[in-house]
TIPA-982773 format. One record per atom (N, C-alpha, C): atom name; residue in three letters; y negated, z, x negated. Coordinates in nm, 4 decimals, decimal comma. Atoms other than C-alpha are relative to their C-alpha. Example, Ala and Ser with C-alpha at 12.3 -4.5 7.8 and 13.67 -1.06 7.14 Angstrom:
BEGIN
{site N ala {0,1190 0,0000 -0,0890}}
{site CA ala {0,4500 0,7800 -1,2300}}
{site C ala {-0,1200 0,0000 -0,0900}}
{site N ser {0,1190 -0,0060 0,0820}}
{site CA ser {0,1060 0,7140 -1,3670}}
{site C ser {-0,1090 0,0730 0,0770}}
This chain:
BEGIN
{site N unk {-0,0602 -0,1213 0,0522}}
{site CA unk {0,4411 -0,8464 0,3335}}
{site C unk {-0,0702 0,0401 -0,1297}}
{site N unk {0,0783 -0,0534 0,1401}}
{site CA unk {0,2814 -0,6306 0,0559}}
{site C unk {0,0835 -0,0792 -0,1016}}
{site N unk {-0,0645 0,0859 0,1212}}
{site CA unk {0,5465 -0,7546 -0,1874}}
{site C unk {-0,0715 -0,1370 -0,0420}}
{site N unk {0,0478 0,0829 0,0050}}
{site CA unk {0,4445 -1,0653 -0,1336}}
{site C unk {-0,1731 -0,0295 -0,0681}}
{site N unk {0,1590 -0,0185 0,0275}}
{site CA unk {0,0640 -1,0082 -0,1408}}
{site C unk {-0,0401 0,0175 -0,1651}}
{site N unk {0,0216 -0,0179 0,1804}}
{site CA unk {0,1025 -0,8192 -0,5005}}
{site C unk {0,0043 -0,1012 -0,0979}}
{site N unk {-0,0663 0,1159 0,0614}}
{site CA unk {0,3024 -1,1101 -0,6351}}
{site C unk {-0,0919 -0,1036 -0,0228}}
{site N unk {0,1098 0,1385 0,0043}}
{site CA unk {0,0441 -1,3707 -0,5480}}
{site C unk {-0,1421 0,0888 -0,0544}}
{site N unk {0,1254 -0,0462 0,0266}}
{site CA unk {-0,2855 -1,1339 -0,5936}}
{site C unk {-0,0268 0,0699 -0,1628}}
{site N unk {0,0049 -0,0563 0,1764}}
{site CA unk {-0,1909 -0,9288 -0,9412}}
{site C unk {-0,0087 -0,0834 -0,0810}}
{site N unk {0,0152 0,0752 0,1442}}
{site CA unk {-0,2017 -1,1966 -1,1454}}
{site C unk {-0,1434 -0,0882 0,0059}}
{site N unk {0,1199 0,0320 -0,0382}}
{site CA unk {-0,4784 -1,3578 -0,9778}}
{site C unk {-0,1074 0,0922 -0,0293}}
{site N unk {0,0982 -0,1440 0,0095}}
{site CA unk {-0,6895 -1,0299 -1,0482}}
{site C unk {-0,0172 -0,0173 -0,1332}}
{site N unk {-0,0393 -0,0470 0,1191}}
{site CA unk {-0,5522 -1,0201 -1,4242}}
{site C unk {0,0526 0,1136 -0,0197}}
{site N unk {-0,0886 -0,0936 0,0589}}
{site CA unk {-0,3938 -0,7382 -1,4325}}
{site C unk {0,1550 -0,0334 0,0116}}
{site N unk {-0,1580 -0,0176 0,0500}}
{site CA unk {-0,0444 -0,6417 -1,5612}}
{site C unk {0,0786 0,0797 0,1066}}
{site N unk {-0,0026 -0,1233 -0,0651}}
{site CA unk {0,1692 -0,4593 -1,4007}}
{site C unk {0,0261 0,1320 -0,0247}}
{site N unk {-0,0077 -0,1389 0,0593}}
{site CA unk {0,1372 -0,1805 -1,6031}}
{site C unk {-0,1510 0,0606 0,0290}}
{site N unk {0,1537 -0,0612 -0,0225}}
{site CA unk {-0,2331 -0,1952 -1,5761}}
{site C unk {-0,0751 0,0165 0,2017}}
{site N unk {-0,0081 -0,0367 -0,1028}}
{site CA unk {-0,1868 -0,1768 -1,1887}}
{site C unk {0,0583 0,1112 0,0558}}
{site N unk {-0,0430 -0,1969 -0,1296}}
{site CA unk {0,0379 0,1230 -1,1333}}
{site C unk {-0,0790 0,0771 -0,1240}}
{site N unk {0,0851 -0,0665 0,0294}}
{site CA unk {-0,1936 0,2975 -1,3667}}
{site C unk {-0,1236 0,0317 0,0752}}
{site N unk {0,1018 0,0385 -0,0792}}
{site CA unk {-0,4425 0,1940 -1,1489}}
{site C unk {0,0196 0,0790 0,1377}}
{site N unk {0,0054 -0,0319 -0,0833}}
{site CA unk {-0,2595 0,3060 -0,8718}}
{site C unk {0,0763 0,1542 -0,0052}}
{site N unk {-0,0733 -0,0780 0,0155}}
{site CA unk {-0,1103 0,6140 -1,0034}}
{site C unk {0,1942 0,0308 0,0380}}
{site N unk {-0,1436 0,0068 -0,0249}}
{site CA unk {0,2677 0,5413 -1,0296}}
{site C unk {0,0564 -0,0921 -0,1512}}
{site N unk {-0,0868 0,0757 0,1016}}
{site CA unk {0,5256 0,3828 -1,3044}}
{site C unk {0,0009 -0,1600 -0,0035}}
{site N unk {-0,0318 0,0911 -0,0062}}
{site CA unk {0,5234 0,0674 -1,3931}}
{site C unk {0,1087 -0,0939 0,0602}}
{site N unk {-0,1210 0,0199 -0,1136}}
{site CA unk {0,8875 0,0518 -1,2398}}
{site C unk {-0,0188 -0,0096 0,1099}}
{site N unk {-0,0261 0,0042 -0,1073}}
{site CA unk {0,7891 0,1360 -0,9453}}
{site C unk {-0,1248 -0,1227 0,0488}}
{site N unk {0,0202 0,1223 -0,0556}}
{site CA unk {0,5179 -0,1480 -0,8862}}
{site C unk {0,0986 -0,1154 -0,0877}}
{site N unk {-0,0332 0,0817 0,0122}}
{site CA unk {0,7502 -0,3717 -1,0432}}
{site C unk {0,1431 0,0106 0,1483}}
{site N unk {-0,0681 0,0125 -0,1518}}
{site CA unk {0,9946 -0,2366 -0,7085}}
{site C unk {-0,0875 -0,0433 0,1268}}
{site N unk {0,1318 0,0331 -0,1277}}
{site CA unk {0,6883 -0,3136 -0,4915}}
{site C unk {0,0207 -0,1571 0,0041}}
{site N unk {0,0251 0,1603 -0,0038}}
{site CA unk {0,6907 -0,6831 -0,6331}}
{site C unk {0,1280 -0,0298 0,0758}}
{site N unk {-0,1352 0,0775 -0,0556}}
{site CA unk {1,0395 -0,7411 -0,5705}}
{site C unk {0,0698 0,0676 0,1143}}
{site N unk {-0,0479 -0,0369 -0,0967}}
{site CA unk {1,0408 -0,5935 -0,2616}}
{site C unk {0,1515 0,1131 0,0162}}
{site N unk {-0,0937 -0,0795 0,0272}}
{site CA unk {1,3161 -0,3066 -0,3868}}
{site C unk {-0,0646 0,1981 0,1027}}
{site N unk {0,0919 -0,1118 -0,0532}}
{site CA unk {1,0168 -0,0219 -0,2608}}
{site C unk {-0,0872 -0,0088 0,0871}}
{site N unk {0,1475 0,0229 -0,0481}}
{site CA unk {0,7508 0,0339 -0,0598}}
{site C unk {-0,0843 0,0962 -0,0089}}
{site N unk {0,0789 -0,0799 0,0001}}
{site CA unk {0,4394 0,2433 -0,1366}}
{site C unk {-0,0111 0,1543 0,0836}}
{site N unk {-0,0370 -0,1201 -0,0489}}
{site CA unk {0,5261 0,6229 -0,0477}}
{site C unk {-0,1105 0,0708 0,0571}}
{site N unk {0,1059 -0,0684 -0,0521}}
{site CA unk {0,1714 0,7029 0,0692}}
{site C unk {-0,1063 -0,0922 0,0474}}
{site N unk {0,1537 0,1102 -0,0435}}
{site CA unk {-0,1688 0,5311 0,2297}}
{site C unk {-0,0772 0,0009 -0,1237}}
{site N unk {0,1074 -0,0504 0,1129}}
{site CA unk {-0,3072 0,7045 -0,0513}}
{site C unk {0,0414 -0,1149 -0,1332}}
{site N unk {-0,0182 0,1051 0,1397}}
{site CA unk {-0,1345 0,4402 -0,3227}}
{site C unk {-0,0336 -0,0909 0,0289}}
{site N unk {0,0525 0,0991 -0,0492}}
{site CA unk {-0,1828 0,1911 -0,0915}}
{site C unk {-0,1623 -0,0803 -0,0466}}
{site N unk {0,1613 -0,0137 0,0359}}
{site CA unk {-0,5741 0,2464 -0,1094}}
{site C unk {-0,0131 -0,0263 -0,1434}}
{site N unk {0,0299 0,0632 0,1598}}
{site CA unk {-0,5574 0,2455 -0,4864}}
{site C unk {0,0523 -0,1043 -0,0423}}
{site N unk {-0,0094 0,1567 0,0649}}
{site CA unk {-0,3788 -0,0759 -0,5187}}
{site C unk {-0,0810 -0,0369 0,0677}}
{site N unk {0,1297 0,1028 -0,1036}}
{site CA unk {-0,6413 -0,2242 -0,2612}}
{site C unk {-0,1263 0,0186 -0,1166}}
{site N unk {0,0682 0,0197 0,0574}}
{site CA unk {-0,8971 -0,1190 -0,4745}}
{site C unk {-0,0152 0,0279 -0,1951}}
{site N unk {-0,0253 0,0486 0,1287}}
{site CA unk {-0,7876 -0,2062 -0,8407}}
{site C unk {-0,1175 -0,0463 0,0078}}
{site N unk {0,1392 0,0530 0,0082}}
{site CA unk {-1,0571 -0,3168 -1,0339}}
{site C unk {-0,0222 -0,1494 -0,0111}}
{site N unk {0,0226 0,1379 0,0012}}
{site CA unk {-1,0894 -0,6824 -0,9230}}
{site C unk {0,0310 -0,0334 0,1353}}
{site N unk {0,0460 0,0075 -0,1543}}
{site CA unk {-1,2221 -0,8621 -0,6228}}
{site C unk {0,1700 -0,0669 0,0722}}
{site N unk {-0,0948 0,0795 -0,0675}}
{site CA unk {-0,8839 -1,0473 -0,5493}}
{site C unk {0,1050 0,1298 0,0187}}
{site N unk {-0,0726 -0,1008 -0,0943}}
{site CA unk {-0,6816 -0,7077 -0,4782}}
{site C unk {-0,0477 0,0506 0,0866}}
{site N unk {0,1238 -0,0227 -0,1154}}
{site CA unk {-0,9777 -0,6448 -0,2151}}
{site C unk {0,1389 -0,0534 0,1174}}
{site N unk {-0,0902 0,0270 -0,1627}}
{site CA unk {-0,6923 -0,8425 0,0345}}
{site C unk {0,0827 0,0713 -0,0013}}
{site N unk {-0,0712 -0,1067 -0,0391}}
{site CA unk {-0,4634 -0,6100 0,0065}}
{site C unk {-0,0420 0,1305 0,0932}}
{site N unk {0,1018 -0,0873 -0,0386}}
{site CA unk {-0,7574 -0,3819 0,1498}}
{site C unk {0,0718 -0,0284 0,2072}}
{site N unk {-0,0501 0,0087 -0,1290}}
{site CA unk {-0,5894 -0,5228 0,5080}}
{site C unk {0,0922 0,0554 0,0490}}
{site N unk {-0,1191 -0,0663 -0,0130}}
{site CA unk {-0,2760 -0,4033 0,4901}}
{site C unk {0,0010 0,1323 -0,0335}}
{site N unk {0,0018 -0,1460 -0,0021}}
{site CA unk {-0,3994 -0,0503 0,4028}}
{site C unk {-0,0742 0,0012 0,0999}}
{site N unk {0,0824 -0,0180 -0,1337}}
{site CA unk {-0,6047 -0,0881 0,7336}}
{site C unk {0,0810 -0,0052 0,0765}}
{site N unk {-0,1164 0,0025 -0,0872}}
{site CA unk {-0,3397 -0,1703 0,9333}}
{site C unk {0,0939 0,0751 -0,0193}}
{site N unk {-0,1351 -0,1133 -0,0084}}
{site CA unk {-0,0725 0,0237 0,8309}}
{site C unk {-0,0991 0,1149 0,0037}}
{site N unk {0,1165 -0,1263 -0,0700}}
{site CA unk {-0,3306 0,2936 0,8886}}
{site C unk {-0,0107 0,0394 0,1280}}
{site N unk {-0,0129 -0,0179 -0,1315}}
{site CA unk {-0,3789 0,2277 1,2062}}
{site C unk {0,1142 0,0501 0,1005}}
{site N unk {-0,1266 -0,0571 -0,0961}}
{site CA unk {-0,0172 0,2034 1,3185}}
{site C unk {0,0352 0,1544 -0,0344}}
{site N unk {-0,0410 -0,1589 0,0307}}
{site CA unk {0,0310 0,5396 1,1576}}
{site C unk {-0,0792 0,0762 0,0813}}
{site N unk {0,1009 -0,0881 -0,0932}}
{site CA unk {-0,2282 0,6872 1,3473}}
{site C unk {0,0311 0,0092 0,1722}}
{site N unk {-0,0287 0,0337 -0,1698}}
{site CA unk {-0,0914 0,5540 1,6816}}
{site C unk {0,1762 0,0535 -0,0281}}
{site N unk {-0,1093 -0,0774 0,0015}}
{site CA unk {0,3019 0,6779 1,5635}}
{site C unk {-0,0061 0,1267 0,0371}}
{site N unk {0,0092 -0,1308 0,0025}}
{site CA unk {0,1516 1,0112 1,5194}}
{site C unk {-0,0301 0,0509 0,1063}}
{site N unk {0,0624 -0,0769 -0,0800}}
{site CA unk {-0,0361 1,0293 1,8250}}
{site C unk {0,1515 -0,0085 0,1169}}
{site N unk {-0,1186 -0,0397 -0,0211}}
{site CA unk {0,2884 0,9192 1,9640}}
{site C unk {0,1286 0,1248 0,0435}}
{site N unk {-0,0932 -0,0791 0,0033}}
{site CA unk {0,4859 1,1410 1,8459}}
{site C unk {-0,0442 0,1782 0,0346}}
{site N unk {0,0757 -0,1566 -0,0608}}
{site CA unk {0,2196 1,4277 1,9610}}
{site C unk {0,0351 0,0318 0,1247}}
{site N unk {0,0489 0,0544 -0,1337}}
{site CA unk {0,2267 1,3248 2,3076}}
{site C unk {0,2280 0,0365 0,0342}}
{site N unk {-0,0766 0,0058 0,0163}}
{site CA unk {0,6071 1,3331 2,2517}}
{site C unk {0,0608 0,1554 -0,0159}}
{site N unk {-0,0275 -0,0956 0,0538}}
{site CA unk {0,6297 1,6902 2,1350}}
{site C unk {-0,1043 0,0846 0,0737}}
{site N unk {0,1235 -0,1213 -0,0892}}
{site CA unk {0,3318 1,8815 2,3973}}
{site C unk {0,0943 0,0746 0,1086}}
{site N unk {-0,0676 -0,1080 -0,1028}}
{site CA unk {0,4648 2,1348 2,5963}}
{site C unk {0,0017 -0,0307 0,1317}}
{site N unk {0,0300 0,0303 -0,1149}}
{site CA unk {0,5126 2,0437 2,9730}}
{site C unk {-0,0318 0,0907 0,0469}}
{site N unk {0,0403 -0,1353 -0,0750}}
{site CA unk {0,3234 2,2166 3,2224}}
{site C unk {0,0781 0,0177 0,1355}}
């Protein structure tokens, strides 16, 4: 789980977590709801910027913005396929 991931990788990196949701454009509050599993990242797009904080050990987080990528891409087509007009 991301929570998880942050928890073990942010400190491993050195950063704070102030100097991570800066990083990732958001409040310090709200990655400190990320750690403790209270939130979860409202876009791919924050995702991506915590993956690539500046230090090689938030690089694994770089998985979990691939994957949840993917499944989003397969919901959507989903929900296309779901919503086409019958002929």
């Amino acid at each position: 789980m991301l929570k998880d991931r942050l928890k073990e990788k942010r400190p491993e990196a050195g950063l704070t977590q102030t100097a991570l949701a800066a990083h990732a454009g958001v409040t310090t509050r709200t990655t400190q709801n990320y750690e403790l599993g209270n939130r979860k990242p409202s876009s791919m797009e924050v995702i991506r910027r915590i993956a690539d904080a500046p230090d090689g050990a938030m690089k694994a987080l770089n998985d979990a913005y691939w994957i949840a990528k993917e499944k989003n891409k397969k919901y959507i087509a989903k929900m296309c396929r779901k919503e086409a007009p019958q002929e």
